[in-house]
Backbone atoms as SQL, in Angstrom:
CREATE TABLE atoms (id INTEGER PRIMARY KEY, chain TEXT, resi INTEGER, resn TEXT, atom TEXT, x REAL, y REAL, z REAL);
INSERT INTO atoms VALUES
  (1, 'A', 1, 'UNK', 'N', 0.855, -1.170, 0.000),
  (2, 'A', 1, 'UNK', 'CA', 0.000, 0.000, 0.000),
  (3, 'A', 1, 'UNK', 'C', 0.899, 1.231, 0.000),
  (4, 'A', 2, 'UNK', 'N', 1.017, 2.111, -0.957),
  (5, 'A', 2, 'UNK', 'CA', 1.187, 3.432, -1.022),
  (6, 'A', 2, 'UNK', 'C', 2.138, 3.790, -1.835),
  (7, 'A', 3, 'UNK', 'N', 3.146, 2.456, -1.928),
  (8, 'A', 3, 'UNK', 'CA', 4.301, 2.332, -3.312),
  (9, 'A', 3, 'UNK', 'C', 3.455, 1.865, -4.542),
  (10, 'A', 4, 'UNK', 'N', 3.778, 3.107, -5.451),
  (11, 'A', 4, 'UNK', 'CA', 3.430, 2.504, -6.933),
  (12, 'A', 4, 'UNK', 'C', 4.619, 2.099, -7.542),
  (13, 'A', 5, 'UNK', 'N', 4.632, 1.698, -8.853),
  (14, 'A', 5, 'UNK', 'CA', 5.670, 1.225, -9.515),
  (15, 'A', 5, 'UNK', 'C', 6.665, 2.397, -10.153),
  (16, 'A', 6, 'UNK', 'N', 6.458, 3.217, -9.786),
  (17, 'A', 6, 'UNK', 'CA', 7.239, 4.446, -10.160),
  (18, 'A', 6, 'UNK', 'C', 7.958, 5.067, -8.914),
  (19, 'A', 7, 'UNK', 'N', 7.234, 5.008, -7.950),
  (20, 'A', 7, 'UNK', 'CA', 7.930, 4.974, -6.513),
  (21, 'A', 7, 'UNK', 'C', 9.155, 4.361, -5.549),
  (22, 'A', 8, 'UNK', 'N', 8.496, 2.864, -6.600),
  (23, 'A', 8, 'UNK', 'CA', 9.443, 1.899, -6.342),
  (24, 'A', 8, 'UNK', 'C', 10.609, 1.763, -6.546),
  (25, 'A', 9, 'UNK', 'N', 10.574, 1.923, -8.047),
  (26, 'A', 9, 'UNK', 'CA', 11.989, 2.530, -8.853),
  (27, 'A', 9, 'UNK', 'C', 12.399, 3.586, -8.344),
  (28, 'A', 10, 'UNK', 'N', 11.756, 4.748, -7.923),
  (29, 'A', 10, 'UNK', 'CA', 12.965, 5.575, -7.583),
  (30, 'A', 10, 'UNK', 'C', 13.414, 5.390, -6.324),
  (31, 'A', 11, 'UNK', 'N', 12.774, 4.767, -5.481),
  (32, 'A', 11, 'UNK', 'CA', 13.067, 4.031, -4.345),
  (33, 'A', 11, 'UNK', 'C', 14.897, 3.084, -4.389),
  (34, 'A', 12, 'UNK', 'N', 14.873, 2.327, -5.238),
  (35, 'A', 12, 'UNK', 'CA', 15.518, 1.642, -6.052),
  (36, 'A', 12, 'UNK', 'C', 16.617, 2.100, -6.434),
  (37, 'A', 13, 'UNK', 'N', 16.535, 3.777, -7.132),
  (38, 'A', 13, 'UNK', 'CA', 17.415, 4.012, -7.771),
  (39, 'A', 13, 'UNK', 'C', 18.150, 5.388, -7.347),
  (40, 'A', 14, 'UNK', 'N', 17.783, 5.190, -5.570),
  (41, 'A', 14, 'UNK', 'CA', 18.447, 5.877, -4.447),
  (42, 'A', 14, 'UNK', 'C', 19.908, 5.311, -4.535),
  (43, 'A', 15, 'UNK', 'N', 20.097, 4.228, -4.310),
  (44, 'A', 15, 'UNK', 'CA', 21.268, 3.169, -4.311),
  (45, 'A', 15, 'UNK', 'C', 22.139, 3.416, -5.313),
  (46, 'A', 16, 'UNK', 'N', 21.917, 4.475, -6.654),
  (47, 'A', 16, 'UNK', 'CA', 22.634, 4.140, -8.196),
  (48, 'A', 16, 'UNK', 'C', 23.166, 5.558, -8.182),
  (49, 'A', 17, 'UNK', 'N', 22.980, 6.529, -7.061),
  (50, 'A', 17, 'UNK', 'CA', 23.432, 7.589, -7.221),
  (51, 'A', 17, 'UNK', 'C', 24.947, 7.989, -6.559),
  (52, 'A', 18, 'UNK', 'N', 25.822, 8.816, -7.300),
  (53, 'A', 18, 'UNK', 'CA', 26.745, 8.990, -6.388),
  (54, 'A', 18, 'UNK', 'C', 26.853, 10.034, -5.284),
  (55, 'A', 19, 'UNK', 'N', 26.393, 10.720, -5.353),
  (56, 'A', 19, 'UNK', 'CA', 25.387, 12.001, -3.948),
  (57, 'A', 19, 'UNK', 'C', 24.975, 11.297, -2.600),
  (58, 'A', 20, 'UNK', 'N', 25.970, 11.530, -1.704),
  (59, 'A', 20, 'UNK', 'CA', 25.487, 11.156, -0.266),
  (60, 'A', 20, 'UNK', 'C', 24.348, 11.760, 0.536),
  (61, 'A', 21, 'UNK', 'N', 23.442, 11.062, 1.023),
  (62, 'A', 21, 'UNK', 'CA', 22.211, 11.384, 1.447),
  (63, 'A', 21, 'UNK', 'C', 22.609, 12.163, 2.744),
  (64, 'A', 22, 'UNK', 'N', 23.843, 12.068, 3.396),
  (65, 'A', 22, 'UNK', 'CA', 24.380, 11.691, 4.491),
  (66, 'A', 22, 'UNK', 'C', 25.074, 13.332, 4.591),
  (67, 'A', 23, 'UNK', 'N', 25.021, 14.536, 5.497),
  (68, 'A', 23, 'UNK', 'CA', 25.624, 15.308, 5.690),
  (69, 'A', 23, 'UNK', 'C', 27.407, 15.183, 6.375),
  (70, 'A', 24, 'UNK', 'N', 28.253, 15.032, 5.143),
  (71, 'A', 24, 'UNK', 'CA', 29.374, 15.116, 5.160),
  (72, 'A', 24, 'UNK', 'C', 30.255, 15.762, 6.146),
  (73, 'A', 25, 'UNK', 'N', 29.710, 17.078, 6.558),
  (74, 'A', 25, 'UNK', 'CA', 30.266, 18.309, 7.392),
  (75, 'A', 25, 'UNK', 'C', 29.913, 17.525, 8.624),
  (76, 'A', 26, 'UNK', 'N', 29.274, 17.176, 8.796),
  (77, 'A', 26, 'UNK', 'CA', 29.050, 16.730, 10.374),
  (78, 'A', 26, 'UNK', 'C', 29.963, 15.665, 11.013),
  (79, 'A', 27, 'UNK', 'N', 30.119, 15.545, 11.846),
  (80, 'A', 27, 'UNK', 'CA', 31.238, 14.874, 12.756),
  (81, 'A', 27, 'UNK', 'C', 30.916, 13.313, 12.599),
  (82, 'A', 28, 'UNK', 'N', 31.391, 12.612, 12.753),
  (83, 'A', 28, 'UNK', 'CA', 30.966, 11.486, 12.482),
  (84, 'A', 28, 'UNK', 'C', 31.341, 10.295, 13.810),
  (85, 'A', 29, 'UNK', 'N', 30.371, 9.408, 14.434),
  (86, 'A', 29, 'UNK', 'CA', 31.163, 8.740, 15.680),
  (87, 'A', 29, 'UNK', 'C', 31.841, 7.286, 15.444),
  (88, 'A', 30, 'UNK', 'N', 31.854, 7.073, 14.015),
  (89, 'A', 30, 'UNK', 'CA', 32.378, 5.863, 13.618),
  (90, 'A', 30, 'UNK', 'C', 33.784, 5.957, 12.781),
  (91, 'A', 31, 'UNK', 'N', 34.872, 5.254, 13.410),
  (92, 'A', 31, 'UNK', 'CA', 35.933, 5.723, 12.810),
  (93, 'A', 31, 'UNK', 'C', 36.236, 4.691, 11.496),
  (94, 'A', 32, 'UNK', 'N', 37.542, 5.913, 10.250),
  (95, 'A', 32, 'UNK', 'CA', 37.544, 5.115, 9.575),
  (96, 'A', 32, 'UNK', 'C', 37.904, 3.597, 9.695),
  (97, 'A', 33, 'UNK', 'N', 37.717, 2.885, 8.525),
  (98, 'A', 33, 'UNK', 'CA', 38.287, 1.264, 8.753),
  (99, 'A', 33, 'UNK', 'C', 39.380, 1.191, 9.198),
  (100, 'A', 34, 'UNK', 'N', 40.750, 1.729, 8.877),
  (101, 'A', 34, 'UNK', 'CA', 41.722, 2.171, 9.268),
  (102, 'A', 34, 'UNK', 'C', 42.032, 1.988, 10.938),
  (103, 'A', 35, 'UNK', 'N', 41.213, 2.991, 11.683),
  (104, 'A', 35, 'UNK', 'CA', 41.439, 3.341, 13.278),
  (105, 'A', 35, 'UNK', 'C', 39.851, 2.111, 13.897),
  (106, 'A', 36, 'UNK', 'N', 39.591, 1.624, 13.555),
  (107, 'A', 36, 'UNK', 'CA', 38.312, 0.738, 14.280),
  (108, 'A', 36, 'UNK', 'C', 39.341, -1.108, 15.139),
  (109, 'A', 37, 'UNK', 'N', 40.818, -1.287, 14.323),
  (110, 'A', 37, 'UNK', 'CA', 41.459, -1.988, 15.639),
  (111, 'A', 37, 'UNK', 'C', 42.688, -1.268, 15.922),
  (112, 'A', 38, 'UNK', 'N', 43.527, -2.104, 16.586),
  (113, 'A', 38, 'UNK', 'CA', 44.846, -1.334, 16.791),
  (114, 'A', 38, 'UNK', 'C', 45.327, -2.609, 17.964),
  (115, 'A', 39, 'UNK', 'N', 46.157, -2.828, 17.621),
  (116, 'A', 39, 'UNK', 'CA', 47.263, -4.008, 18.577),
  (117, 'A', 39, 'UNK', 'C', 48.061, -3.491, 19.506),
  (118, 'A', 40, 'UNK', 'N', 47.580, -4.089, 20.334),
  (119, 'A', 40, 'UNK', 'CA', 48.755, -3.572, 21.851),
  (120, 'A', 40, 'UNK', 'C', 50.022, -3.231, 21.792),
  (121, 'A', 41, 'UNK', 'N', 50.489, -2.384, 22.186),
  (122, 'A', 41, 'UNK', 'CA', 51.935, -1.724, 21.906),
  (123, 'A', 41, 'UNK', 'C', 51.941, -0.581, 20.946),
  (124, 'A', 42, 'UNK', 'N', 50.717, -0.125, 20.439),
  (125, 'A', 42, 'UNK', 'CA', 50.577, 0.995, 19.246),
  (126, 'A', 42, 'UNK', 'C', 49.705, 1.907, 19.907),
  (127, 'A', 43, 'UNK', 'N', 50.244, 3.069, 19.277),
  (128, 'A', 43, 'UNK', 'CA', 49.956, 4.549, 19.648),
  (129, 'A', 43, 'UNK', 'C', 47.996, 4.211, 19.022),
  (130, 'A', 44, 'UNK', 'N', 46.686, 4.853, 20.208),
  (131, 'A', 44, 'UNK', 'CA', 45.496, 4.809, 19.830),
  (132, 'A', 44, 'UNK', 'C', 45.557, 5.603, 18.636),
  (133, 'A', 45, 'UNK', 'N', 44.921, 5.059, 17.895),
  (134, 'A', 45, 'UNK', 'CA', 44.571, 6.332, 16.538),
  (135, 'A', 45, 'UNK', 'C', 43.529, 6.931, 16.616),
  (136, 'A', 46, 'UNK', 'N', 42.497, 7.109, 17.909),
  (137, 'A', 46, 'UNK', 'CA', 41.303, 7.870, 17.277),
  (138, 'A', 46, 'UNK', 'C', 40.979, 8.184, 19.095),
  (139, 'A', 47, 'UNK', 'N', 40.794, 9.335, 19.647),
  (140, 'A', 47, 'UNK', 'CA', 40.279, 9.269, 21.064),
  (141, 'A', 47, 'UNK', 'C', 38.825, 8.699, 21.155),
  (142, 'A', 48, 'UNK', 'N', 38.502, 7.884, 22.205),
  (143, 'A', 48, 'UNK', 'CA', 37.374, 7.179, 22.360),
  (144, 'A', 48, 'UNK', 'C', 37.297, 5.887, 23.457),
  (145, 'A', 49, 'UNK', 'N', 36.102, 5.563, 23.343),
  (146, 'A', 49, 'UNK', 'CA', 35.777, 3.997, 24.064),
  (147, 'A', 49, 'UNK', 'C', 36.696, 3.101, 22.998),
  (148, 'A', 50, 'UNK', 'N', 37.532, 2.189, 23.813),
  (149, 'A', 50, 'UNK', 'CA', 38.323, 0.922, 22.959),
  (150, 'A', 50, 'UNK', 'C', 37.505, 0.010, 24.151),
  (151, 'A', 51, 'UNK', 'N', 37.560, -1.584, 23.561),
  (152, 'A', 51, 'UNK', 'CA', 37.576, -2.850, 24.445),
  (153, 'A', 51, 'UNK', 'C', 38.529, -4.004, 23.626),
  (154, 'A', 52, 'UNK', 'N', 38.937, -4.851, 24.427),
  (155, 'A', 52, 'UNK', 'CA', 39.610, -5.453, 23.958),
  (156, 'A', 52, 'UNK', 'C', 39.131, -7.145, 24.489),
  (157, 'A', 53, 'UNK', 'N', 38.985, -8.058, 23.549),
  (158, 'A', 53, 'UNK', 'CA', 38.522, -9.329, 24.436),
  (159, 'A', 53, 'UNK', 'C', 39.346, -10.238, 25.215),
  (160, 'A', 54, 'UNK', 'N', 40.397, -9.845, 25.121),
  (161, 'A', 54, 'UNK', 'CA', 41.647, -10.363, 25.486),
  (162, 'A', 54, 'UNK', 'C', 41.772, -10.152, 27.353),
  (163, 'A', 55, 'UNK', 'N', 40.694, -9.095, 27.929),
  (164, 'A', 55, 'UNK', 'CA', 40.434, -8.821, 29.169),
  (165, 'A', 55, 'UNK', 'C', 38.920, -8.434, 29.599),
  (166, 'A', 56, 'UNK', 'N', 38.020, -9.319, 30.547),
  (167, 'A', 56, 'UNK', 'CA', 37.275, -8.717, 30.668),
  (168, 'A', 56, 'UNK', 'C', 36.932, -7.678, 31.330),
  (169, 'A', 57, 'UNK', 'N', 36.002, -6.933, 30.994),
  (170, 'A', 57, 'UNK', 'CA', 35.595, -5.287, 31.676),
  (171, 'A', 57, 'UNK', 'C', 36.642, -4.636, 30.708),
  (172, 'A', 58, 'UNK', 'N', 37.145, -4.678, 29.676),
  (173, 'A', 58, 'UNK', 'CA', 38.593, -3.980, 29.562),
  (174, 'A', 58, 'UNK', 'C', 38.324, -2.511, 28.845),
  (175, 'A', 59, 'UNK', 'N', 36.624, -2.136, 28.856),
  (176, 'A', 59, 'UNK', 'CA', 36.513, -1.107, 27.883),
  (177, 'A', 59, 'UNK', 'C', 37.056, 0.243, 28.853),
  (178, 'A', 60, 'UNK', 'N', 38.056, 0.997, 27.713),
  (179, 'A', 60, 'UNK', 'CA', 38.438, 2.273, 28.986),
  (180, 'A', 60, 'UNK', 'C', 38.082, 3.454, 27.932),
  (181, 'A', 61, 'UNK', 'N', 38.780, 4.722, 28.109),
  (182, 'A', 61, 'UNK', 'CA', 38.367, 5.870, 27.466),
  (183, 'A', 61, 'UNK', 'C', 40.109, 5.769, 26.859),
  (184, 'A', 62, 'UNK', 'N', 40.166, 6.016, 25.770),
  (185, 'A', 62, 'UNK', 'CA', 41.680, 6.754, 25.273),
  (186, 'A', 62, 'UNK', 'C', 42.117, 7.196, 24.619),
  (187, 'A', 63, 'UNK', 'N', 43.164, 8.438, 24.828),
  (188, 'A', 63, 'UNK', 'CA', 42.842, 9.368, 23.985),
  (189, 'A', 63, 'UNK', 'C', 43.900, 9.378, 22.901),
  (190, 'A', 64, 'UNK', 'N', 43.878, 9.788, 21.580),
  (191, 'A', 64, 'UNK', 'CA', 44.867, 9.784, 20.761),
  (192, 'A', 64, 'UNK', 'C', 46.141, 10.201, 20.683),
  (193, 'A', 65, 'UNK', 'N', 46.989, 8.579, 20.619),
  (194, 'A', 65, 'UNK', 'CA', 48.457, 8.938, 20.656),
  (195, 'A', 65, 'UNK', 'C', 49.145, 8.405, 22.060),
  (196, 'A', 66, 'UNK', 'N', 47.818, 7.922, 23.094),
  (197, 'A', 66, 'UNK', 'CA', 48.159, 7.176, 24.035),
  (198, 'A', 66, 'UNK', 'C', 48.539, 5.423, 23.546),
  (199, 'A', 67, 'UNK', 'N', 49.433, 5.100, 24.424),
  (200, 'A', 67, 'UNK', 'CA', 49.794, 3.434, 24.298),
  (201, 'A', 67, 'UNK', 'C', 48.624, 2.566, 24.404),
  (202, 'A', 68, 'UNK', 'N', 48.490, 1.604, 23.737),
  (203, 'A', 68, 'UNK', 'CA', 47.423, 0.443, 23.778),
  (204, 'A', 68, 'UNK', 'C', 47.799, -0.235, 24.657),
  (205, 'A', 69, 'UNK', 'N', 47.002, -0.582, 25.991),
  (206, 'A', 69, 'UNK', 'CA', 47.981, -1.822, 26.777),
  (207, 'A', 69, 'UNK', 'C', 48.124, -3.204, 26.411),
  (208, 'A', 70, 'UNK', 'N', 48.634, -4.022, 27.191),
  (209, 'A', 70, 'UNK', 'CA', 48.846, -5.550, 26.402),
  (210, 'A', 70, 'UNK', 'C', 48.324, -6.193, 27.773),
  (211, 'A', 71, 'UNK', 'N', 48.212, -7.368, 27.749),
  (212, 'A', 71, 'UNK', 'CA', 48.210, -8.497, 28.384),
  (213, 'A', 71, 'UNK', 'C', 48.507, -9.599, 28.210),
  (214, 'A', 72, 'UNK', 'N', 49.576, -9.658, 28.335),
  (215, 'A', 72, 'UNK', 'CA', 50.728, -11.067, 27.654),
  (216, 'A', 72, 'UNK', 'C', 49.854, -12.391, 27.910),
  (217, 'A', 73, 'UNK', 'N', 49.303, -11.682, 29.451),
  (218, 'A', 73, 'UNK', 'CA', 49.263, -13.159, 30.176),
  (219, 'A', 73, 'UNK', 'C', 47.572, -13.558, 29.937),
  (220, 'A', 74, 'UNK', 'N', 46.952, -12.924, 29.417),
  (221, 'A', 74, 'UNK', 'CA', 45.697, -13.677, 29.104),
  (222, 'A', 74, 'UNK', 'C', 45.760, -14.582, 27.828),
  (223, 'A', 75, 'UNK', 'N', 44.764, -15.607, 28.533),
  (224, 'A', 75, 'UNK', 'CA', 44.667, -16.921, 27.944),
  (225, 'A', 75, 'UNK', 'C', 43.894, -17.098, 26.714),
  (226, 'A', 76, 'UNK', 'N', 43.441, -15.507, 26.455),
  (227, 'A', 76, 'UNK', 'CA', 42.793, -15.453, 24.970),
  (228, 'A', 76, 'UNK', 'C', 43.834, -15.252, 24.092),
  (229, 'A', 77, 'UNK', 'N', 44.556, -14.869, 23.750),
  (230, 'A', 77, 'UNK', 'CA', 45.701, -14.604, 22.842),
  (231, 'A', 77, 'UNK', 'C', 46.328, -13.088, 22.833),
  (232, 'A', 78, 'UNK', 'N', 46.125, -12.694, 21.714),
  (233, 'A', 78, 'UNK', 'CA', 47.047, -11.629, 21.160),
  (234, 'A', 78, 'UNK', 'C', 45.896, -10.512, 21.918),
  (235, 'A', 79, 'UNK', 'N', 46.712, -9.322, 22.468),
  (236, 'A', 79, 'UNK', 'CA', 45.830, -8.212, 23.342),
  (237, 'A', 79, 'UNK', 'C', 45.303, -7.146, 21.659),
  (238, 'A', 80, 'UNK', 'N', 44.305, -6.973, 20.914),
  (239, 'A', 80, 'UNK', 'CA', 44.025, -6.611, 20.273),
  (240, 'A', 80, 'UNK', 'C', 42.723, -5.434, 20.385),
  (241, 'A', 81, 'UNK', 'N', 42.578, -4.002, 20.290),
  (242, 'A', 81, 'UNK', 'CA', 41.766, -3.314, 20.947),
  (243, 'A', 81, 'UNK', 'C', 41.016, -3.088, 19.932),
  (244, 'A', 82, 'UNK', 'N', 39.306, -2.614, 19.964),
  (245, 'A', 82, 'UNK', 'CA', 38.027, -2.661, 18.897),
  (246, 'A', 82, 'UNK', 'C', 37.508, -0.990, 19.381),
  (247, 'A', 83, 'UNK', 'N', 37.566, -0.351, 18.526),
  (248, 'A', 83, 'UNK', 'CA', 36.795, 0.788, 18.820),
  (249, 'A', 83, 'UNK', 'C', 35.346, 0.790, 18.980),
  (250, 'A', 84, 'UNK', 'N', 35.081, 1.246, 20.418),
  (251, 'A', 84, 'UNK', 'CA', 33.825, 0.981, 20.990),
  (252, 'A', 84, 'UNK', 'C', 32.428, 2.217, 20.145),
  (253, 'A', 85, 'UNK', 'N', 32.695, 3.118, 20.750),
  (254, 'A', 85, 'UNK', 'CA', 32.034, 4.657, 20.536),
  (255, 'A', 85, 'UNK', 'C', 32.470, 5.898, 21.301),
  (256, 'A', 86, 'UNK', 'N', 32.218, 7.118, 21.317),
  (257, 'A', 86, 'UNK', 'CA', 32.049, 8.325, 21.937),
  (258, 'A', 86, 'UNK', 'C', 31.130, 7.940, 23.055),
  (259, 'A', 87, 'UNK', 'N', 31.115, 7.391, 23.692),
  (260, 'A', 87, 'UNK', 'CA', 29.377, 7.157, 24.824),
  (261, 'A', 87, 'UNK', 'C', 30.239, 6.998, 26.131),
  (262, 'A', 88, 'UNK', 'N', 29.486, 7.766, 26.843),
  (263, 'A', 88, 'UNK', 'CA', 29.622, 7.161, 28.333),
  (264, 'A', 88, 'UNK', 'C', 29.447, 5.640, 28.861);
């Protein structure tokens, strides 16, 4: 109900355009692919919530250019950190 077949298509042919729907200028809270991991012993690339599964509770705040910590000794493996969000 309320899509005709002309609706549909342009519905459709949202997807075929190269024009972001998406206001560019605005800040964005998802970092590029790039800064979303980062391995223990490396400078953070992006200030924010990191967690890492390698420790539980391990989500902290950190800010860019600070050290990633490690944890040799956990029994999950390699200390590897996931960019969480901007959120409390």
């Amino acid at each position: 109900i309320g899509f005709t077949e002309d609706k549909t298509l342009a519905w459709y042919a949202r997807f075929d355009t190269h024009e972001s729907p998406l206001d560019l200028s605005a800040p964005t809270l998802a970092p590029s692919t790039e800064t979303a991991r980062v391995e223990a012993n490396h400078t953070c690339p992006q200030s924010g919530y990191w967690y890492t599964p390698a420790k539980q509770n391990s989500r902290a705040l950190f800010k860019q250019g600070e050290l990633m910590p490690d944890f040799p000794t956990s029994t999950y493996g390699a200390t590897i950190w996931y960019w969480g969000a901007n959120q409390e």
